[in-house]
N, C-alpha and C positions, 0 to 999 in steps of 0.2 A: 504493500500500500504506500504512494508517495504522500507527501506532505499536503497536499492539495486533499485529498481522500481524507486524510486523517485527520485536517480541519473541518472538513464539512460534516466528518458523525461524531465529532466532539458537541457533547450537550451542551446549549446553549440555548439563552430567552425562560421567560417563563410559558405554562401550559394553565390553564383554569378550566376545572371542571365546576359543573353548575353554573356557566356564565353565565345563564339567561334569568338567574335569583338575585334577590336584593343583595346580599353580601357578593356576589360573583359581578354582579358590576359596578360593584365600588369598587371590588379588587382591579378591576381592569382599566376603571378610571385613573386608581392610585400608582397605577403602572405607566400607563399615557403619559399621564403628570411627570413622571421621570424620566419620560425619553425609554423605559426599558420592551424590548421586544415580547410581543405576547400572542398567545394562542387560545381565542376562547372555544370553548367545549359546550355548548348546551344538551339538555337531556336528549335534545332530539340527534344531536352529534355524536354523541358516545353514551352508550347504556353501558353503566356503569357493574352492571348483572351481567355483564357478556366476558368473559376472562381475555377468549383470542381480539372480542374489539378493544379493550383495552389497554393487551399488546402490542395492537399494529398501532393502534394512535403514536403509543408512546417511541417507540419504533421509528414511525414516520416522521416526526417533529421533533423529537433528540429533544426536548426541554433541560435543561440547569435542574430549574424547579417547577414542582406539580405543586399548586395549592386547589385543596379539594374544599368545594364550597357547597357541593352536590349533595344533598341527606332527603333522607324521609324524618320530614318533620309535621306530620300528623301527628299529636303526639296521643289523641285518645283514639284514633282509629287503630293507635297501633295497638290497643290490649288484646281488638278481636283479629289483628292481622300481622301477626309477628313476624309469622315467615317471611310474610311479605316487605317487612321491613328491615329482617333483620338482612335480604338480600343487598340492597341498598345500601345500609348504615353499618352493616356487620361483613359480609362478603364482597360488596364494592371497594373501601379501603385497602381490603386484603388482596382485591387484582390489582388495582395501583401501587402496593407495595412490593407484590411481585414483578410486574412492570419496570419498577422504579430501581429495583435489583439488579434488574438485566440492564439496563444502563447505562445506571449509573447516577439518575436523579435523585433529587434532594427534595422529600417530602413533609409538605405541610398540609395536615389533616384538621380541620377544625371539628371538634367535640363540642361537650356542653357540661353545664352542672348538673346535670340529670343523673351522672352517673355515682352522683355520692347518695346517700341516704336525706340528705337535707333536713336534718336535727340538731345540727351545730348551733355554736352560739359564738363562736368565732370564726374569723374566716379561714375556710378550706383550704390546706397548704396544699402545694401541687403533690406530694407524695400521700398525702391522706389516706385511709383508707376507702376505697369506694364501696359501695353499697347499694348501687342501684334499686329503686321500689317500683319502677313502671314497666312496662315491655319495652318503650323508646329508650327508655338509659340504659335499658341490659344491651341493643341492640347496636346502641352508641359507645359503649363500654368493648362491645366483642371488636368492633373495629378499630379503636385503642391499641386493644391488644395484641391485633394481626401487626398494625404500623411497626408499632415497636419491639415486634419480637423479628418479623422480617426484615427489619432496616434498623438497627440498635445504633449504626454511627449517623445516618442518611432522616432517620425518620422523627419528625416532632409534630406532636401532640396539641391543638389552642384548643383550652378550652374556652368558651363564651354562654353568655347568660343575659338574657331580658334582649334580647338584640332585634333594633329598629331604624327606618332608613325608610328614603325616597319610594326606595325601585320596586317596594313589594308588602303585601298585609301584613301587618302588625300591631301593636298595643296603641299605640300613638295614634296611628291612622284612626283606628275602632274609635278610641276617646274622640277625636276630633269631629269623627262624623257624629258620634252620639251627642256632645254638648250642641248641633245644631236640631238633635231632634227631640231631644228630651230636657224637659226642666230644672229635673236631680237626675242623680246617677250615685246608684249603690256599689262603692266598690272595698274589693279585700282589702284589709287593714291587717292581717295576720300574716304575711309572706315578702321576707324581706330580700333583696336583692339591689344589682348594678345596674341600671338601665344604662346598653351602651348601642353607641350610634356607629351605625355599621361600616361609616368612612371612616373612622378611627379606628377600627379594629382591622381593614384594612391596610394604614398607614404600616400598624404593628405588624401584620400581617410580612410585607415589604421590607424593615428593617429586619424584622428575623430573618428571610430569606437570603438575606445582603449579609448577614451575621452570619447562617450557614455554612454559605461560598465562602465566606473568610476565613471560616475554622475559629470564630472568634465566639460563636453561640452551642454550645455542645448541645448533641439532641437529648429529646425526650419529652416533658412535658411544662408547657407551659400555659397561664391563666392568662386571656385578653378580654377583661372586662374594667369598667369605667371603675373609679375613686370612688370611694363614699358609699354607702347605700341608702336606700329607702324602703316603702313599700308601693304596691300598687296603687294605691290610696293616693299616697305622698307623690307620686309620680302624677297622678291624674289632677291632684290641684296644682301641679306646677305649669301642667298641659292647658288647664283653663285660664292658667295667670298668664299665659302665654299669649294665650285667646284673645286676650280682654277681657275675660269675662268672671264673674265672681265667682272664687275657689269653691265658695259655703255651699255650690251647688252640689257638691262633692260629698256623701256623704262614706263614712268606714263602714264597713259590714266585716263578715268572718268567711271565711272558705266552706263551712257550714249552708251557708247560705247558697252558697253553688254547687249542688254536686257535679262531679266528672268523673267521666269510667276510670281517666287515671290521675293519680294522687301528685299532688303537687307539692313540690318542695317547700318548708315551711320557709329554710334559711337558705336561701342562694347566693353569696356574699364569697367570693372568692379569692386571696393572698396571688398577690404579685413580685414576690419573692425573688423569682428564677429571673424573672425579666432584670431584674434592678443587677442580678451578680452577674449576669454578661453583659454590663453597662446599656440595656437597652430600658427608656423611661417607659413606665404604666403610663396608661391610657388615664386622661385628666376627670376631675369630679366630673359626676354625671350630670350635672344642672349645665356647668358650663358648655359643654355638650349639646344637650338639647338645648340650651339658646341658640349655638350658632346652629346647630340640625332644623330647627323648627319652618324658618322658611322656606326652606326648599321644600319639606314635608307635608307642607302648607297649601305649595303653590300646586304640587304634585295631586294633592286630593282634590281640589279645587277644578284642579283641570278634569281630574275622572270623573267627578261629581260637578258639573258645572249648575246653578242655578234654575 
């Protein structure tokens, strides 16, 4: 093979799977923004349940780095459809890690706090014990564990939690159309967590990978969720101050109050630990966050929901 050859299948650019999701195109925006080469992957581009498409993708486009943004995040259809998810969130990871094997890519897998028990009373260090209580966190947990056991120097772990953004349904959007339809609005005051904005976790996203290629970020596992916490509650009056509109509409209730096939995490509050020792900064409070996220958020529901 001459020099010529041997530069062209040397890995190189990044690869995003999920790109057609709210986090998979902030990631690809936060990539633009830096001039770095990219390849995006939508559900419809690469079924992440197919082992051999998996291979060729990765094959054909030699990426540096794969960040996978791709999941089954239903998270209560998953109690009656596990297999079904656990293909996705538990066996998709595991073709892109074997994938990533042959070579030679540098993988970042985004998880969730789902996979602890969520009983804590302080926040979840990245080595915690997990404990998963739902179908989605076992399912999100088995793909954890495929990453990091096939790719031990290559493969790292983000987890994330409360994560909301522009390009796709979430907490924020729901509140925002609900304070124009509704007078009050009863929400959980019993479940506390990061609300983080999904162009930040991105950014993080991008310095890790940059840390990767340097040899400057060792793998394994790391938390990418916002400063601070709140609750659901505390979140949604901060959504209405946002609004202009009076918080007091906001009223606390209990998780009681809602059932759901699957059980939600009381404490979802996650330690940024790992980030801070290979000198990469946590993701900023979350309020600050959703001030500057808001109008985009704003303009975006606005446009889908026009008057």
């Amino acid at each position: 093979m001459n020099s010529t050859q041997e530069q062209a299948s040397s890995p190189s650019g990044w690869l995003v799977t999920g790109a057609g999701g709210m986090l998979g195109q902030d990631v690809l925006a936060a990539l633009s923004a830096e001039g770095e080469p990219s390849v995006a992957l939508d559900r419809a581009a690469l079924d992440l349940t197919d082992p051999a498409a998996v291979r060729q993708a990765l094959e054909r486009h030699r990426p540096a780095v794969v960040v996978n943004c791709a999941a089954w995040t239903a998270v209560d259809d998953a109690e009656t459809r596990e297999d079904e998810a656990h293909r996705v969130n538990g066996d998709g990871p595991a073709h892109l890690a074997d994938a990533c094997a042959r070579t030679g890519a540098v993988l970042l897998h985004v998880s969730t706090d789902y996979v602890f028990a969520g009983d804590a009373t302080t926040p979840y260090a990245e080595d915690a014990p997990t404990a998963p209580r739902s179908a989605y966190g076992r399912t999100k947990l088995a793909g954890e564990q495929a990453v990091l056991k096939t790719l031990p120097d290559r493969g790292y772990v983000v987890r994330t939690a409360w994560l909301y953004g522009a390009g796709g349904p979430n907490f924020v959007r729901t509140m925002i159309r609900l304070a124009g339809e509704r007078e009050t609005l009863d929400v959980v005051d019993d479940q506390r967590g990061q609300p983080t904005w999904s162009a930040d976790l991105a950014g993080l996203l991008l310095a890790l990978g940059r840390g990767a290629l340097a040899g400057t970020a060792p793998a394994g596992v790391y938390h990418g969720t916002s400063s601070g916490e709140t609750t659901w509650f505390g979140l949604t009056r901060e959504i209405f101050r946002l609004l202009g509109t009076d918080p007091d509409r906001v009223r606390p209730t209990t998780s009681e109050a809602f059932t759901r096939p699957a059980p939600r995490p009381t404490y979802s509050v996650l330690g940024h630990d790992r980030f801070r020792a290979v000198g990469i900064e946590p993701l900023r409070d979350w309020r600050a966050a959703l001030t500057e996220a808001f109008p985009e958020i704003h303009r975006a529901h606005t446009k889908e929901n026009p008057a």
